[in-house]
C-alpha positions as CSV (number, residue, x, y, z in Angstrom):
1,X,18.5,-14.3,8.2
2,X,19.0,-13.2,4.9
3,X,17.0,-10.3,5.0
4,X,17.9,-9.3,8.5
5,X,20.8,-6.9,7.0
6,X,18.7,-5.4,4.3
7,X,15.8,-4.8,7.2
8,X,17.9,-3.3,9.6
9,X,19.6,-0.8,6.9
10,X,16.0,0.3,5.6
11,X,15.2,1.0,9.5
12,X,18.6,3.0,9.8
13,X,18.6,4.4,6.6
14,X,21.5,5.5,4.3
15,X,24.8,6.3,6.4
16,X,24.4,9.8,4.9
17,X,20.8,10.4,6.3
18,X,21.8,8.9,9.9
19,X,24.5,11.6,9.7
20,X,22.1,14.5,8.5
21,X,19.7,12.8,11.4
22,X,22.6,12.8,14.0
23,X,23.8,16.6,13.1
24,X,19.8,18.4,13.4
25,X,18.9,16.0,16.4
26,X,20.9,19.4,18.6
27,X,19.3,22.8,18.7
28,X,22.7,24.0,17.2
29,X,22.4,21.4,14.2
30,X,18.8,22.1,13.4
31,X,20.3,26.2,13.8
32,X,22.9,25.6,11.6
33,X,20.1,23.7,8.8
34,X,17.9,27.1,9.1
35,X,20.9,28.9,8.5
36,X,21.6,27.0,5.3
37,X,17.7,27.6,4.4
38,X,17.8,31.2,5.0
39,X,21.0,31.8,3.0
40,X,19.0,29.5,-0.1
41,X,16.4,32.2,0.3
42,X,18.4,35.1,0.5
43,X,20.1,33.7,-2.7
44,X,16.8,32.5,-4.8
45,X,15.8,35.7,-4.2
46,X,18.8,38.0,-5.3
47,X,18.2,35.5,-8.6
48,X,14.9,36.3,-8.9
49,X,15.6,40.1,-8.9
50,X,18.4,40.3,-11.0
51,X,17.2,38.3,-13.4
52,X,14.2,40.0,-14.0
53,X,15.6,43.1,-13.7
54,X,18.4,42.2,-16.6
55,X,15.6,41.2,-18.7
56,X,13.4,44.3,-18.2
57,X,16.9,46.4,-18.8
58,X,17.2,44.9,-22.2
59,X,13.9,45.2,-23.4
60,X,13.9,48.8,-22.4
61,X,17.8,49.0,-24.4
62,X,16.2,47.6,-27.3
63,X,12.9,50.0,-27.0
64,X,15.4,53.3,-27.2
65,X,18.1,52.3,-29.4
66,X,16.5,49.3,-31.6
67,X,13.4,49.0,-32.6
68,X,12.2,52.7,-31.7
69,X,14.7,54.2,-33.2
70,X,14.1,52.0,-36.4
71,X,10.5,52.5,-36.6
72,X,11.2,56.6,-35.8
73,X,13.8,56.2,-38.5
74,X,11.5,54.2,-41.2
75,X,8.6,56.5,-40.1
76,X,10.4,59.8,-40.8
77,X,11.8,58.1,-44.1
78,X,8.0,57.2,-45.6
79,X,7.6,61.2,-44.9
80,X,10.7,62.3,-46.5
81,X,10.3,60.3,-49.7
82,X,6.3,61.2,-49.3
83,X,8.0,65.0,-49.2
84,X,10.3,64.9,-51.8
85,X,7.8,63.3,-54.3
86,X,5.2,66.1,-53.9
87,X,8.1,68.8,-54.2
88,X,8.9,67.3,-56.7
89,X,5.5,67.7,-58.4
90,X,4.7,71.2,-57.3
91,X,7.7,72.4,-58.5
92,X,7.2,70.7,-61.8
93,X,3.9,72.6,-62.0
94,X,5.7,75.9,-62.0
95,X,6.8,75.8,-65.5
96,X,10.6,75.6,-66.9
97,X,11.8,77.9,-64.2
98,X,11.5,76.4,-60.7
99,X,10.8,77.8,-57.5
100,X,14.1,77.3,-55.9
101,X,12.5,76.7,-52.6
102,X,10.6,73.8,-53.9
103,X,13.8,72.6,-55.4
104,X,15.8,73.0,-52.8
105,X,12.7,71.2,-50.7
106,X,13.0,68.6,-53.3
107,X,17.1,68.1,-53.0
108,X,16.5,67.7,-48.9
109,X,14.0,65.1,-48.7
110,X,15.8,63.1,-51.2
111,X,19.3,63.5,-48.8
112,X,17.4,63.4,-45.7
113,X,15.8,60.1,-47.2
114,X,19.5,58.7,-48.3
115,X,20.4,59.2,-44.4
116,X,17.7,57.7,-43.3
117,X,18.2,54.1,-45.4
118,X,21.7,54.4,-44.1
119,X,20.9,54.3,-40.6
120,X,18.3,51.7,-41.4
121,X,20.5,49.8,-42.6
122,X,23.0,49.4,-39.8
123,X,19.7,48.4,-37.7
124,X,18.6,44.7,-37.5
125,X,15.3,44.9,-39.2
126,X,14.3,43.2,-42.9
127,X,16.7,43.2,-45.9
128,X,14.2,43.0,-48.7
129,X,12.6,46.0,-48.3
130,X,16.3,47.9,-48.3
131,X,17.2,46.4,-51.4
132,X,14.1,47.2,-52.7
133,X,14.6,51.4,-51.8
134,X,18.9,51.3,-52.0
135,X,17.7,49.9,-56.1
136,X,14.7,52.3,-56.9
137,X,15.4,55.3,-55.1
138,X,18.3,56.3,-57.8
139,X,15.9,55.1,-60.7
140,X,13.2,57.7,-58.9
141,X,15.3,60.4,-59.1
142,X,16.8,59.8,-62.5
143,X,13.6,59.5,-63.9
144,X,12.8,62.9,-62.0
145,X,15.4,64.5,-63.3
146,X,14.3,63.6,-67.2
147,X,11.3,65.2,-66.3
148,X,12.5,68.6,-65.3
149,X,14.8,68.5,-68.5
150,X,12.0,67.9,-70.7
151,X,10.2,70.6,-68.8
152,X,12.8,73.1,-69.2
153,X,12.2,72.8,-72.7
154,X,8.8,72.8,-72.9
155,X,8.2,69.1,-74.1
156,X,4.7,67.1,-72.8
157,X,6.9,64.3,-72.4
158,X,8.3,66.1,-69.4
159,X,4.4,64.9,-67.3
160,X,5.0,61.5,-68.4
161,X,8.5,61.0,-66.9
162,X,6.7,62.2,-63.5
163,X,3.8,60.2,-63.5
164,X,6.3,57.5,-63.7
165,X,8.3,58.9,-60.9
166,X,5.5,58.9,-59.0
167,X,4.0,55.9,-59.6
168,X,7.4,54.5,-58.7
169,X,7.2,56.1,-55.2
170,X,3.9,55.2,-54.8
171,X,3.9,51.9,-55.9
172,X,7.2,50.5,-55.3
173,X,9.6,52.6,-52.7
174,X,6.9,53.8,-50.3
175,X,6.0,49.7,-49.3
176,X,9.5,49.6,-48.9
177,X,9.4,52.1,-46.6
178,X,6.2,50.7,-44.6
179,X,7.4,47.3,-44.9
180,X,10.4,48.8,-42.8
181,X,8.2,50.7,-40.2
182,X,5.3,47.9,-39.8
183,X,8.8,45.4,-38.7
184,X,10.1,47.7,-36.2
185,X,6.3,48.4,-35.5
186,X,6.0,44.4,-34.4
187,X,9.6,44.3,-32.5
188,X,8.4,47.5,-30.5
189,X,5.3,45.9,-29.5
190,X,7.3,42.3,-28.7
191,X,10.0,44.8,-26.6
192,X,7.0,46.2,-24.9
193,X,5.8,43.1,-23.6
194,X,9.1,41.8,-22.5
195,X,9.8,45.0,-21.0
196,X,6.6,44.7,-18.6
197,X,5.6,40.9,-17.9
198,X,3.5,40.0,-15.3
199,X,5.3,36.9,-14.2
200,X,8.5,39.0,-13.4
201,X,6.8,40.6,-10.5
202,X,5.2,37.4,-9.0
203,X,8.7,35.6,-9.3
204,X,10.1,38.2,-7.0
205,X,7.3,38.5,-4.9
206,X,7.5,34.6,-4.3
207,X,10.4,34.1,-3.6
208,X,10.7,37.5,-1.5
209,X,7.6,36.0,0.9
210,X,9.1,32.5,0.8
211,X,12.2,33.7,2.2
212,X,11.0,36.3,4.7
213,X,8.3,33.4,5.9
214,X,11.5,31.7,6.8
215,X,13.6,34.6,8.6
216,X,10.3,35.3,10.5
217,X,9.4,31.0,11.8
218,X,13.2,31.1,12.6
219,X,12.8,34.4,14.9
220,X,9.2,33.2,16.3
221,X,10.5,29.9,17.3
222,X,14.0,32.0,18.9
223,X,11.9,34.3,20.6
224,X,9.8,31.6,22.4
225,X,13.3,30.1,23.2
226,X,15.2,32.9,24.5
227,X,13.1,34.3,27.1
228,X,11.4,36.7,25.0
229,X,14.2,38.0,23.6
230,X,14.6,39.6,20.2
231,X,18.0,39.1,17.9
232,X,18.5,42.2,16.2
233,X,21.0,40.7,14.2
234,X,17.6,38.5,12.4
235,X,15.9,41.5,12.8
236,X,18.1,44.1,10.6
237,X,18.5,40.8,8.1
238,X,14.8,41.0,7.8
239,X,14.2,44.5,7.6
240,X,17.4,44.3,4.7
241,X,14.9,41.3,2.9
242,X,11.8,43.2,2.9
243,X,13.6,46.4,1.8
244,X,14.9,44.2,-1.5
245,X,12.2,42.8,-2.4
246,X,9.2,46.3,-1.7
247,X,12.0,48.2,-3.7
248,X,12.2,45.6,-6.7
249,X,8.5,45.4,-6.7
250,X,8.3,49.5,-6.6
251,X,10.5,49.9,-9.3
252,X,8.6,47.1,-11.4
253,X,5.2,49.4,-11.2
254,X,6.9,52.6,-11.9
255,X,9.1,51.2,-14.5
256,X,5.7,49.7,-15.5
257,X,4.0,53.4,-15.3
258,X,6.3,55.0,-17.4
259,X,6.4,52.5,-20.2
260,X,2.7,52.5,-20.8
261,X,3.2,56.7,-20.9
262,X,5.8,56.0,-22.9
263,X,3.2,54.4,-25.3
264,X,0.1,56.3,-24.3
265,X,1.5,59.6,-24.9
266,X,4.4,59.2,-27.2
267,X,4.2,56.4,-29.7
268,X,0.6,56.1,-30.1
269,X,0.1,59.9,-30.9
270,X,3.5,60.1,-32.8
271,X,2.3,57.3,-35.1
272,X,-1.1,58.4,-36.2
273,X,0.5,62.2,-36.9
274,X,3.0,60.5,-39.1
275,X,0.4,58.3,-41.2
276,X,-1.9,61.4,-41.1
277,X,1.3,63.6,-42.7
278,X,2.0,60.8,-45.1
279,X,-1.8,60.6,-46.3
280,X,-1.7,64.9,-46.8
281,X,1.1,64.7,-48.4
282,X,0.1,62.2,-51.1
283,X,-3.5,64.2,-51.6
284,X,-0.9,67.3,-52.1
285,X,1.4,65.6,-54.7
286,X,-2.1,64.1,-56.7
287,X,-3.5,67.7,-56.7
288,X,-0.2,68.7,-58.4
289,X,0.1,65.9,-60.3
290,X,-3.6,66.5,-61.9
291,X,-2.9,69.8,-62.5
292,X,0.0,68.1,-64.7
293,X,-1.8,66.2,-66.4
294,X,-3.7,69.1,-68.0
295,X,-7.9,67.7,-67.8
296,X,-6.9,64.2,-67.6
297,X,-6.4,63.5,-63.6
298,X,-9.6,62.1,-63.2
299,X,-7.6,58.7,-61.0
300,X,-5.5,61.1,-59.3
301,X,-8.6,63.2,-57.6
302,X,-10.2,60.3,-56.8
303,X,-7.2,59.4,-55.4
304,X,-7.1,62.3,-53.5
305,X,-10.6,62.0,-52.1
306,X,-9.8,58.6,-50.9
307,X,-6.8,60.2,-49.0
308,X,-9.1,62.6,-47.4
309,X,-12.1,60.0,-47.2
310,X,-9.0,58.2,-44.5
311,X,-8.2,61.6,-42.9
312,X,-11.9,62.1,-42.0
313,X,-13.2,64.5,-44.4
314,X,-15.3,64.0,-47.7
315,X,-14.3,65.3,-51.2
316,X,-15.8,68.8,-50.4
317,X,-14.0,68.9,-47.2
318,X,-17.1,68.4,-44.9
319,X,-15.9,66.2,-41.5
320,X,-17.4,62.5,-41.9
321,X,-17.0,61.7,-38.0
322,X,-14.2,59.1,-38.7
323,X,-11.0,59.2,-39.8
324,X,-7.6,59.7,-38.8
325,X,-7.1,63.4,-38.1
326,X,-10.4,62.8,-35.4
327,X,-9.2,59.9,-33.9
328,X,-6.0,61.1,-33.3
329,X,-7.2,64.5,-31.9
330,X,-9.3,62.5,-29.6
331,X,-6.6,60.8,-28.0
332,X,-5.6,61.7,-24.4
333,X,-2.3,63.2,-23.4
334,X,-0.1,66.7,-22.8
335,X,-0.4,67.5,-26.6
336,X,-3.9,67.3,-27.0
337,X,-4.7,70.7,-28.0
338,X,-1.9,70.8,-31.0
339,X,-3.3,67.3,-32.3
340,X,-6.4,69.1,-32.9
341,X,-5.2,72.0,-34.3
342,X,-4.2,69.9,-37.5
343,X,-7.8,69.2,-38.6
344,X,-8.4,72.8,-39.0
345,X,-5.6,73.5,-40.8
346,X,-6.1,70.6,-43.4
347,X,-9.8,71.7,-44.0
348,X,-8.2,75.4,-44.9
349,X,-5.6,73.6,-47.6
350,X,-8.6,71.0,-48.3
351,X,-11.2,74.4,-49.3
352,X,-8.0,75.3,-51.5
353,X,-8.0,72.2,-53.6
354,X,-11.8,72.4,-53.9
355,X,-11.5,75.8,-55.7
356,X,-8.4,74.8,-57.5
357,X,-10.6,71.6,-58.6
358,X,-13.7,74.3,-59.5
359,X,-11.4,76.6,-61.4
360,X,-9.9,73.3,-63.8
361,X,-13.6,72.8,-64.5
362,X,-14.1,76.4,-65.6
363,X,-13.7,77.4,-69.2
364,X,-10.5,79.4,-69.1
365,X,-9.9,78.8,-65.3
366,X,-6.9,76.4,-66.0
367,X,-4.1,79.2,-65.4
368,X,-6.3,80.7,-62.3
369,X,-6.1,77.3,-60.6
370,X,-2.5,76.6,-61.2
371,X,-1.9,79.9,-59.6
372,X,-4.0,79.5,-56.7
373,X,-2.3,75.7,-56.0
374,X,0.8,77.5,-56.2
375,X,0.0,80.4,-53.7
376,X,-2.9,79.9,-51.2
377,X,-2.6,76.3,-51.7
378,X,0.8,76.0,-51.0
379,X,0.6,77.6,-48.2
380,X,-2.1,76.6,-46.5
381,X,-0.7,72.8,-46.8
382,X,2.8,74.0,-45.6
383,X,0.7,75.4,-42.5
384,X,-0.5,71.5,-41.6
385,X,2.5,70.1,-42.4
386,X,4.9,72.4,-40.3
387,X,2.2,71.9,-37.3
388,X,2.0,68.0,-38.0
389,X,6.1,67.6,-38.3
390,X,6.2,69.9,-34.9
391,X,3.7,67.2,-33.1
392,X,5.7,64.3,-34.6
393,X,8.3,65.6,-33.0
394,X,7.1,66.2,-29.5
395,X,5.5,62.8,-29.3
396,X,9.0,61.3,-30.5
397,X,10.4,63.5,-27.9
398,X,7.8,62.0,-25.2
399,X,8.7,58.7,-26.3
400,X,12.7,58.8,-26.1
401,X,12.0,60.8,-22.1
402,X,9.6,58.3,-21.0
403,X,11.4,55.2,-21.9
404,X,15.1,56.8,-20.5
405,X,12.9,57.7,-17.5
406,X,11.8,53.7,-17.2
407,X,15.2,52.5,-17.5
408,X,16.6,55.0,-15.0
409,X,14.4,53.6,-12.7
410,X,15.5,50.2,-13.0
411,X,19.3,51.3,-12.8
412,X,19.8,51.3,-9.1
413,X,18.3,48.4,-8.6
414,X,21.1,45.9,-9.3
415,X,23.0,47.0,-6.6
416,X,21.1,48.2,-4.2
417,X,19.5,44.5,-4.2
418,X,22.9,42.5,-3.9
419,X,24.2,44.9,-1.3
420,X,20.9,45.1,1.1
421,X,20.7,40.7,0.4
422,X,24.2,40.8,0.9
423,X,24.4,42.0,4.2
424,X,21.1,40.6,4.8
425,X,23.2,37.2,4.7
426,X,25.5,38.0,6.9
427,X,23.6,39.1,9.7
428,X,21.0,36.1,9.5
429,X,24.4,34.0,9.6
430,X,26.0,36.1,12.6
431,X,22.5,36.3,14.6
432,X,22.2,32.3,14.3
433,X,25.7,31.5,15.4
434,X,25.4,33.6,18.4
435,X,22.5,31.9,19.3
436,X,24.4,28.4,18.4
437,X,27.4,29.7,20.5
438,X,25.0,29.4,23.7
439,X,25.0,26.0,23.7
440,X,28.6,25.9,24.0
């Protein structure tokens, strides 16, 4: 019949499956087909590890020598350039002759800020906003200098050409500068999250049980076979699995541990003591700047008070409850205690530029108030800003340790996983043939 041929090779199947039938129909076929699953297993799962592992290794990379540097690098440049234009106005205020300390604090936050935009731009990261500072920063410090020249020789003009300056800085080259630090900002948050997904865990886990399921069926249905005899060759390959995969899945939650304290206790507090210097340091260049403007800086104290208003104090210096320097001394970590030192030292500089404010108002009290912004004044805002560069620094410091500490964790793992699945392999393989060779 026509169909007899075609009936009787659906009933026998392909000649490939009769042979695959034919080789597991012995106990030493059907051993040598768990032995092929077993190494599968072992092999998905050295994948799964490494993989994840990689991945992890190169967020973390990119965390300490990417995007945290260039958001460390863009942060510190908004307060050089935040610096330098305030030094620039108190030493303005001084007259013809300059303080050479204010100068000379002037000339380093301008270099320091040069440095900075080099490094920045080696970094991936924007473009615009680095044409925008590599353009305007020279026309900033040009128009600087025209100031102090007029100022030298006594000429009015000399308060105009800083005003521009400053509104230069303010308006122009500080975006720059935050357009720079809220980029690195979103590639340290997308690092973050690549550094610690959830699935990476659960792929190793997977494929970890799924693979010891099998080494353990494959000794059950041995054991039962062999008189109640263990192999210890399967045995020590098991013990080798589970010691890859609780090792990859310890080193994923303290990797995981440390990242988050990375965060927690680094970046989050070095973040808000940098926008809380930055905010200071422009209410400390408008008080100058007023000053400047001789009776006529009624934008720049408002301007001021907005500053403060966003620090968490109101224009007499009374604490509103909000604002940045409380949030930031209410957050948790091993600095605690010298993020709340800075509000105190901002409300002594902010009673200064109350009186200094007082004194403009009074008839006469022009020449008293220049000379308390310049002493007193000075000093008490140099107090806040030392202590707020010194807890920039130790959170940038936390940062840096924790993430190293993350990735150091993760170093090991690599080999330590090939090696223990490695041999893993080679005992499930030896322990099955010696049970295969018994049939011989």
């Amino acid at each position: 019949m026509a169909g007899g041929p075609e009936t009787n090779g659906g009933r026998g199947g392909s000649p490939g499956r009769r042979g695959l039938r034919r080789r597991t129909a012995t106990p030493p076929g059907r051993l040598r087909l768990l032995s092929i699953i077993v190494t599968v297993g072992l092999l998905v799962l050295w994948i799964a590890a490494l993989a994840t592992v990689r991945a992890r290794q190169q967020a973390l990379h990119s965390l300490r020598t990417d995007s945290g540097a260039s958001f460390i690098a863009a942060q510190s440049l908004h307060a050089d350039l935040s610096a330098a234009d305030a030094a620039a106005a108190r030493a303005f205020l001084a007259g013809g002759v300059e303080p050479p300390d204010q100068r000379a604090a002037y000339q380093r936050a301008i270099a320091d800020a040069s440095e900075r935009i080099v490094d920045l731009a080696r970094a991936a990261g924007p473009r615009e906003p680095l044409t925008v500072l590599t353009e305007q920063l020279p026309v900033y410090t040009g128009e600087v200098e025209r100031a102090r020249a007029n100022n030298r020789l006594g000429l009015v003009v000399g308060g105009a050409y800083l005003r521009e300056a400053s509104s230069l800085m303010q308006g122009t080259i500080l975006p720059a500068a935050d357009g720079l630090a809220a980029a690195a900002a979103d590639r340290i948050d997308h690092d973050y999250r690549q550094a610690s997904r959830v699935y990476h865990p659960v792929v190793v886990a997977v494929a970890g049980l799924a693979t010891l399921a099998v080494l353990i069926v494959l000794q059950v249905r041995l054991f039962r076979r062999t008189n109640r005899i263990l192999n210890p060759a399967l045995v020590a390959a098991t013990l080798l699995a589970a010691l890859a995969l609780g090792w990859t899945l310890a080193a994923f939650g303290v990797q995981r541990a440390r990242l988050l304290d990375s965060r927690d206790d680094g970046y989050v507090p070095m973040t808000m003591t940098a926008q809380a210097r930055a905010l200071a340091l422009r209410a400390w260049g408008d008080e100058s700047l007023s000053l400047i403007s001789r009776g006529n800086g009624a934008g720049l104290d408002a301007d001021a008070d907005a500053v403060s208003a966003r620090l968490g104090y109101d224009a007499q210096g009374r604490p509103t409850g909000t604002g940045l320097l409380p949030a930031t001394a209410a957050l948790p970590g091993s600095d605690r205690a010298a993020r709340g030192a800075l509000a105190p030292t901002w409300q002594s500089y902010q009673a200064s530029a109350v009186r200094v404010r007082a004194l403009v108002a009074e008839v006469g009290g022009f020449q008293q108030a220049v000379a308390l912004a310049q002493g007193g004044g000075t000093d008490a805002f140099r107090r806040f800003d030392t202590a707020s560069t010194v807890v920039f620094d130790a959170g940038r410091g936390r940062f840096e340790q924790r993430l190293t500490a993350a990735d150091d964790g993760l170093d090991p793992l690599p080999l330590a996983v090939t090696a223990s699945l490695l041999f893993a392999a080679a005992l499930a393989l030896a322990g099955i043939q010696l049970r295969i060779n018994d049939y011989r």
